[in-house]
KEZA-86821 format. One record per residue (C-alpha): x, z, y; residue in one letter. Coordinates in steps of 0.5 Angstrom, whole numbers, padded with zeros to 4 digits, always signed. Layout:
N
XZYa/...
END
This chain:
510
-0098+0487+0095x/-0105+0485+0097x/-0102+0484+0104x/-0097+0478+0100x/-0102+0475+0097x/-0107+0473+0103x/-0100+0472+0106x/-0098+0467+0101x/-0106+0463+0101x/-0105+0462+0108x/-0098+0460+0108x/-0100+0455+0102x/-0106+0452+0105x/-0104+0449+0111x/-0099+0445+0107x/-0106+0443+0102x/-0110+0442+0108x/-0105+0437+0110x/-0106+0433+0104x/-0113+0434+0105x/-0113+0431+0112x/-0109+0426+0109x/-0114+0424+0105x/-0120+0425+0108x/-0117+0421+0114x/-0115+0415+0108x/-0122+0414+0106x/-0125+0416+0112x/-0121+0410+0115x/-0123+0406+0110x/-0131+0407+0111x/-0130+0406+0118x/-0127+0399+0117x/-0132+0397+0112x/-0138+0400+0117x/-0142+0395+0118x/-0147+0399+0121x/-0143+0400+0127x/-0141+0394+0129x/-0148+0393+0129x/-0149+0398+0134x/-0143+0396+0138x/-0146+0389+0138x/-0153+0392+0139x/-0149+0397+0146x/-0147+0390+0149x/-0152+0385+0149x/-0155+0385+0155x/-0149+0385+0159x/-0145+0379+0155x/-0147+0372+0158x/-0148+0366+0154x/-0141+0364+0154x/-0138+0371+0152x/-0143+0370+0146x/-0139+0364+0144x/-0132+0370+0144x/-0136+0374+0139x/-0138+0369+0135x/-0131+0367+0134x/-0129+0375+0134x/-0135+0376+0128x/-0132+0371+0124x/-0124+0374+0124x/-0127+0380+0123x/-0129+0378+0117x/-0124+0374+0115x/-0120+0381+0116x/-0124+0385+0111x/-0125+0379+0106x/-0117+0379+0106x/-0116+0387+0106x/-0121+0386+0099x/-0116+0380+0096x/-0111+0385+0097x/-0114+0391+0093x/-0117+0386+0088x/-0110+0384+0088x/-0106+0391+0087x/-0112+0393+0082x/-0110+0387+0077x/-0104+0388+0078x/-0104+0394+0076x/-0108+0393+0070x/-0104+0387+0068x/-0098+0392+0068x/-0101+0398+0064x/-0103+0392+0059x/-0096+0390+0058x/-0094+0397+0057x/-0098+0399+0052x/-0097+0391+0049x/-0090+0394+0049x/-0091+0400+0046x/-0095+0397+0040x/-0090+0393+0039x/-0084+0397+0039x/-0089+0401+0033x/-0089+0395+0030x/-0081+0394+0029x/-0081+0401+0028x/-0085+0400+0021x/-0082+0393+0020x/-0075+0397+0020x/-0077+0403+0016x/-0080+0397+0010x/-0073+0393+0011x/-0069+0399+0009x/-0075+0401+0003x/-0074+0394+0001x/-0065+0395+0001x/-0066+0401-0003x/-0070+0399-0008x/-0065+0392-0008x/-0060+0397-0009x/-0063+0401-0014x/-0065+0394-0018x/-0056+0393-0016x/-0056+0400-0019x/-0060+0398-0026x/-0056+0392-0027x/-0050+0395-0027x/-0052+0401-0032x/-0054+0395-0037x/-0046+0392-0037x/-0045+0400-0040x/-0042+0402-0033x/-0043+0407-0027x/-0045+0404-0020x/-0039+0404-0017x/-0034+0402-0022x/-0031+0396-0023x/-0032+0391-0029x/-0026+0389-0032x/-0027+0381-0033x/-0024+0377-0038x/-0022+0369-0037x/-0026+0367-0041x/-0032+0371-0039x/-0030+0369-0030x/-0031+0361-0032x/-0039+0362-0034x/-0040+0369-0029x/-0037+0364-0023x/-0043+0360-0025x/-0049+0365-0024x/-0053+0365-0018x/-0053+0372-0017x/-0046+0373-0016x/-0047+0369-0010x/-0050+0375-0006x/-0045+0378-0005x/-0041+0373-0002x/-0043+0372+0007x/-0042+0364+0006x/-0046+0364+0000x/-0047+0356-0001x/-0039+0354+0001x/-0037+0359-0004x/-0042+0355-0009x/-0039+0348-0006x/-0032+0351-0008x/-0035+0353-0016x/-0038+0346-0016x/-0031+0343-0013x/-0025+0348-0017x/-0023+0342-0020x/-0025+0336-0016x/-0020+0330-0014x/-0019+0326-0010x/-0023+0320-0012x/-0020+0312-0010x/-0025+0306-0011x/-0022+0301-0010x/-0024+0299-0005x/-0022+0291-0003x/-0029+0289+0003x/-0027+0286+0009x/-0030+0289+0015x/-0035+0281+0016x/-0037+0283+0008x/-0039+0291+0010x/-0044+0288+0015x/-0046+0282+0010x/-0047+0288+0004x/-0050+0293+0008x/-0055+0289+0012x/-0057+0285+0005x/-0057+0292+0002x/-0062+0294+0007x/-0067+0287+0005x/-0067+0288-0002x/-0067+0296-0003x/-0071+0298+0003x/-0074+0294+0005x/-0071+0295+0012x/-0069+0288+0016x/-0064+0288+0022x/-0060+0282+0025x/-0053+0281+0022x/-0051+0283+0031x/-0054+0289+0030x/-0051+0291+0024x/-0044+0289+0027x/-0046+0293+0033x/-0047+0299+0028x/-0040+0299+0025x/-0036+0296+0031x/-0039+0303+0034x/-0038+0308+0028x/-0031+0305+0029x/-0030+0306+0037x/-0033+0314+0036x/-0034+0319+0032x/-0042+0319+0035x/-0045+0314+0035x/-0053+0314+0039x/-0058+0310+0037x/-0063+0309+0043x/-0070+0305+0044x/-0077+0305+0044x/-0080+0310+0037x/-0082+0305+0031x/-0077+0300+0032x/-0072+0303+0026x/-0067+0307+0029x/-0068+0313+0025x/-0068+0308+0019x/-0062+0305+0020x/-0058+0311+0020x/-0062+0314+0013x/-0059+0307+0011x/-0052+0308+0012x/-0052+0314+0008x/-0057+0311+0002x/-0051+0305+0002x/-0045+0309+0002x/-0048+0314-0004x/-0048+0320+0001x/-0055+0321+0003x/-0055+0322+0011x/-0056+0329+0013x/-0061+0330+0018x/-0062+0335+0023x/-0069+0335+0026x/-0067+0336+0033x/-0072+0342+0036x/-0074+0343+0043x/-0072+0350+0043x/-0064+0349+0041x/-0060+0352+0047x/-0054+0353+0044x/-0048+0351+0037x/-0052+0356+0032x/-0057+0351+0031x/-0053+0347+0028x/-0048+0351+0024x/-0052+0357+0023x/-0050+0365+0025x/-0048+0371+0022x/-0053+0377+0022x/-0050+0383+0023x/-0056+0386+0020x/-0055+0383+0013x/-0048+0382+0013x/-0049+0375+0011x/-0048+0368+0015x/-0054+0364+0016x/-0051+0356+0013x/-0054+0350+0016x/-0055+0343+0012x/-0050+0341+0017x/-0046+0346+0016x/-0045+0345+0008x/-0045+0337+0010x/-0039+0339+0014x/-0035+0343+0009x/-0037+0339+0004x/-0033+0333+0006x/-0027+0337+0008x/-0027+0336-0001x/-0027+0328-0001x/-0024+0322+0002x/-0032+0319+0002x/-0036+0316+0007x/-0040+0322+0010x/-0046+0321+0016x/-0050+0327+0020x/-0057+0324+0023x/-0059+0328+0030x/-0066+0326+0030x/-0070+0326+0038x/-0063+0329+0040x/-0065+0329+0046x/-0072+0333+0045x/-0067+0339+0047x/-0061+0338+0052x/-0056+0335+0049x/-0050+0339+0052x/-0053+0345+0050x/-0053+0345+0042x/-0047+0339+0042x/-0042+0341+0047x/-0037+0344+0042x/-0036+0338+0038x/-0036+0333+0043x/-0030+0336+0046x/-0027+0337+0040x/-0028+0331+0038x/-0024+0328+0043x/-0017+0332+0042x/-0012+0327+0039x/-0009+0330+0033x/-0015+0331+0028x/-0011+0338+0027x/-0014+0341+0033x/-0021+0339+0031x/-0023+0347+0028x/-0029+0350+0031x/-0030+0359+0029x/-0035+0361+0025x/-0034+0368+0026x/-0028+0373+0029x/-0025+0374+0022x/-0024+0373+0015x/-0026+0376+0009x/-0023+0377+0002x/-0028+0373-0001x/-0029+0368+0005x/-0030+0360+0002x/-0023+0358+0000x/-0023+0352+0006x/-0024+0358+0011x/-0019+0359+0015x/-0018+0366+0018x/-0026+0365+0021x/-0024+0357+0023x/-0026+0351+0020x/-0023+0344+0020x/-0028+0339+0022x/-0026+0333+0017x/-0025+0326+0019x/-0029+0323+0014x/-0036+0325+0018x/-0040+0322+0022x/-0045+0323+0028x/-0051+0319+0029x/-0056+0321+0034x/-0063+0318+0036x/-0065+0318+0042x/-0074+0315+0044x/-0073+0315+0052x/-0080+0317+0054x/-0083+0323+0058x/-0083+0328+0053x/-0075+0328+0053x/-0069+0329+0056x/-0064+0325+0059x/-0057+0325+0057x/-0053+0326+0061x/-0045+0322+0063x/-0042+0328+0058x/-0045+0325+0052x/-0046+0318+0054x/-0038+0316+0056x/-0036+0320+0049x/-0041+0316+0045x/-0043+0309+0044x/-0050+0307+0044x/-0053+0302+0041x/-0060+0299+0044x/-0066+0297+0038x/-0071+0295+0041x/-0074+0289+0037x/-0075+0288+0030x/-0071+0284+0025x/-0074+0279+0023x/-0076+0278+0014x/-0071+0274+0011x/-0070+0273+0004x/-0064+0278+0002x/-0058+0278-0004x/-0060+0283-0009x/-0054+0287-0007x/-0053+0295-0009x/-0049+0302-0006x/-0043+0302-0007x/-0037+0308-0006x/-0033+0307+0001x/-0026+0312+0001x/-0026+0314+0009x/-0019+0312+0009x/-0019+0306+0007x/-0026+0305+0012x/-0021+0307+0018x/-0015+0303+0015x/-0020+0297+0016x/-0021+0299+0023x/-0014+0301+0024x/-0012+0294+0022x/-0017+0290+0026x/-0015+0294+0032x/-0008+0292+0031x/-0010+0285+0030x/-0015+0283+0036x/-0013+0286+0042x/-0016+0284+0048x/-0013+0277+0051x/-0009+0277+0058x/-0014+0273+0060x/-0021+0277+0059x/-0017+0284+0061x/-0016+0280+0067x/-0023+0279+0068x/-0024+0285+0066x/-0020+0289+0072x/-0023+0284+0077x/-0030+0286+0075x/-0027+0293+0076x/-0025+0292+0083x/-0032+0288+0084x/-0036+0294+0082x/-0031+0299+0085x/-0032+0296+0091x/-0040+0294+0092x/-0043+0300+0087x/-0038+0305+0089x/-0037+0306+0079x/-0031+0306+0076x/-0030+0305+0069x/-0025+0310+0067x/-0019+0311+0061x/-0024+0313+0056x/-0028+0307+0057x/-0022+0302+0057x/-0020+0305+0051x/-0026+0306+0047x/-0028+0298+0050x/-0022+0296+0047x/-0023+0298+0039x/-0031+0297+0040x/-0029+0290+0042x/-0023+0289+0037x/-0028+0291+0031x/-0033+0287+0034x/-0029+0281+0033x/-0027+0283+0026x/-0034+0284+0024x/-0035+0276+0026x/-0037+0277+0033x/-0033+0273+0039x/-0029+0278+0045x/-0034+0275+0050x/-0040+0278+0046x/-0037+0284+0045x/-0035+0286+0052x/-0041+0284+0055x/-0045+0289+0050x/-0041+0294+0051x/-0040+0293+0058x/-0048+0293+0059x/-0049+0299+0056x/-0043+0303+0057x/-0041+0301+0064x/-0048+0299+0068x/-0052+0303+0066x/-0049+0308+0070x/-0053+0304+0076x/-0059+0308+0073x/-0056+0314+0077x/-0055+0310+0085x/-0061+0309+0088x/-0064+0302+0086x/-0067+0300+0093x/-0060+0300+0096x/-0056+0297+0091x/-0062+0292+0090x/-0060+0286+0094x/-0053+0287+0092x/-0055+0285+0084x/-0057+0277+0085x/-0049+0276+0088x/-0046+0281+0082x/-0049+0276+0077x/-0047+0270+0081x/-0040+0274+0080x/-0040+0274+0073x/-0042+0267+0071x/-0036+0264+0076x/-0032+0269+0071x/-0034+0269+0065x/-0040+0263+0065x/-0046+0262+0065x/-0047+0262+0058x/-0044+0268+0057x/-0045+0275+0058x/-0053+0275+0057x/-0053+0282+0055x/-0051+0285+0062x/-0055+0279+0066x/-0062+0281+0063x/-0061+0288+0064x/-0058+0288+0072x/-0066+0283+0072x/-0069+0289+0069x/-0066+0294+0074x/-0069+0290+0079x/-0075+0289+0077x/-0076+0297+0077x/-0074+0296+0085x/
END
């Protein structure tokens, strides 16, 4: 045995002696790297025999040696910090794994204790936890009503919206207003019970734009009224404007219409939400405001309804909620799906400056924005009150003024020319969405007691060229002063006004 062991510590420490050599040798060669004194000596060896231009050599060999050594200790500061921040993350990850651990362990305190106080309810109605009441008629219509009851359904304030609806209808007001009076009523409204003054375009422009989409984008420099407006319009119609305050941090349609949680088995219902199966009840007039909307990118919160809103038939306009129904799920949910009702409409708020997005075609060729950059001027208003609008009739009326004002044959013509102009010399075209929505902006725009020229000439400058913002403006610079040219000997010299200032204004950026 004594034979083995000296056997078994010499057979060993050739391996540990190895190691050994390995870190000697490491610090041995470290020490040596940074031995000053050496290369002191080495220097010192050589200097008889170095002539004057060999000094100059070793200058410049000093100076990259030191370069070297000052590098090789960035590196080690670097790994060590690195290190250190790692070890920090880690132990930041431990402490906040604990710190879940208990936040779970109060949640599930806090479900046991809510299930215990469940547990004395029940016991007060004179039974066991886990049988069933029996509840008569009578008591069903004042049970129903008791906000406690509410908690166990997932959609807890649709259901409350189905209670306060059980025995709703349809409400018909009688409604007689021409589109020219809409304007008049809401503008003289917006003077005398808001104080809030616009000019009778821009309310035209509002209401030919709620005509022409579903989304309509109120843009501009901040404290000009857009927001203001769009609150008026829900103040007017007796159905206050829903806001959604954009955030930064929106990244997808959970920010509008909510979430289920897994954990509380509960859907998370937004304002917008309940506006939306709201108006699924009614015939009445309904707004959402998506305020800064482009505080966040747009087609990340936003995109699900901008496609559903341009399917032709309103049967196709259902978003999912969650994968599947439950027995006590809202009455207008279906199978998890809602219908988005016709009768709401979307406006959005847009300040184009630093601290925002830009939108993008996506959003801007499926909407109808609307510039308010100047101030209305005071005017003496009618005192004029809010009135109840059926949605129905609002689209009858819209629906008859697109009947009765189409483009002439002449201003199509004009059109297509300066479609061909534009193809040609800016490389845009318009498009059969454009075309088609221009056609009931404009129509409406008539009806509102605008003229086809002015119409045309807004929606064109907003819809059509402000595509040029995309081309490089240096290139196309010389080719605007021949663009307005062509169209005053189109359309005039005293017309289309809108589209001359803001080509100017694009070549003023140049």
């Amino acid at each position: 045995m004594n034979t083995y062991i000296r056997f078994l510590y010499d057979f060993m420490s050739v391996f540990f002696q190895g190691i050994g050599m390995i870190v000697g040798g490491f610090f041995k060669g470290i020490v040596q790297i940074f031995s000053i004194q050496r290369y002191f000596y080495v220097i010192e060896f050589y200097r008889k025999d170095l002539k004057v231009s060999e000094w100059v050599l070793v200058v410049i060999a000093v100076i990259v040696m030191f370069i070297v050594l000052a590098l090789i200790l960035l590196i080690i500061v670097f790994f060590v910090r690195k290190y250190i921040k790692f070890r920090k993350t880690l132990v930041e990850q431990e402490s906040m794994l604990k710190e879940i651990g208990e936040l779970n362990r109060e949640v599930a305190s806090l479900v046991q204790e809510k299930e215990k106080i469940l547990a004395m309810k029940v016991s007060q109605l004179g039974l066991k936890p886990g049988e069933e009441a029996t509840v008569t008629d009578e008591e069903t219509e004042s049970t129903d009503t008791l906000d406690g009851d509410l908690d166990s359904y997932r959609f807890s304030k649709l259901h409350a919206i189905d209670l306060e609806f059980r025995d709703y209808k349809v409400q018909q007001y009688g409604n007689t207003f021409t589109l020219e009076e809409l304007v008049d009523s809401f503008r003289n409204f917006c003077a005398s019970k808001l104080r809030l003054y616009y000019t009778t375009n821009m309310i035209r422009l509002f209401i030919s734009g709620l005509s022409a989409t579903k989304l309509v984008i109120l843009q501009g420099i901040s404290g000009t009224g857009k927001t203001s407006l769009a609150y008026a319009w829900g103040k007017f119609i007796k159905n206050d404007a829903i806001i959604a305050s954009v955030q930064p941090s929106w990244r997808d349609r959970t920010e509008l219409f909510g979430y289920f949680n897994e954990f509380t088995k509960k859907f998370n219902e937004t304002e917008v939400l309940k506006g939306l199966y709201l108006a699924n009840y009614t015939d009445d007039v309904y707004v959402t405001v998506l305020d800064e909307m482009n505080i966040a990118r747009v087609e990340y919160y936003f995109a699900e309804m901008l496609s559903i809103l341009e399917m032709p038939s309103r049967d196709e306009w259902i978003i999912e909620l969650v994968p599947s129904s439950w027995e006590n799920d809202p009455k207008l949910l279906k199978n998890g799906k809602l219908q988005i009702p016709g009768n709401m409409w979307y406006i959005g708020t847009i300040n184009n400056d630093d601290s925002t997005f830009a939108v993008t075609d996506k959003v801007y060729d499926r909407a109808m924005p609307i510039d308010i950059n100047d101030k209305g001027q005071v005017f003496e208003p009618v005192d004029t009150e809010a009135m109840n609008i059926n949605s129905s009739y609002l689209e009858g009326l819209f629906k008859e003024a697109k009947e009765n004002n189409p483009l002439t044959s002449e201003m199509e013509n004009k059109i297509n020319e300066m479609d061909d102009y534009v193809i040609k010399h800016f490389r845009i075209a318009f498009g059969n969405r454009i075309v088609k929505q221009m056609r009931d902006f404009v129509a409406t725009y008539i009806a509102c007691g605008g003229t086809e020229v002015d119409g045309v000439d807004y929606y064109i400058a907003r819809k059509i060229l402000r595509k040029f913002e995309q081309l490089n403006l240096a290139y196309i610079r010389d080719e605007i002063d021949p663009f307005i040219e062509f169209l005053d000997k189109s359309f005039g010299k005293e017309h289309f006004n809108e589209c001359k200032e803001y080509l100017l204004r694009l070549k003023k950026l140049v």
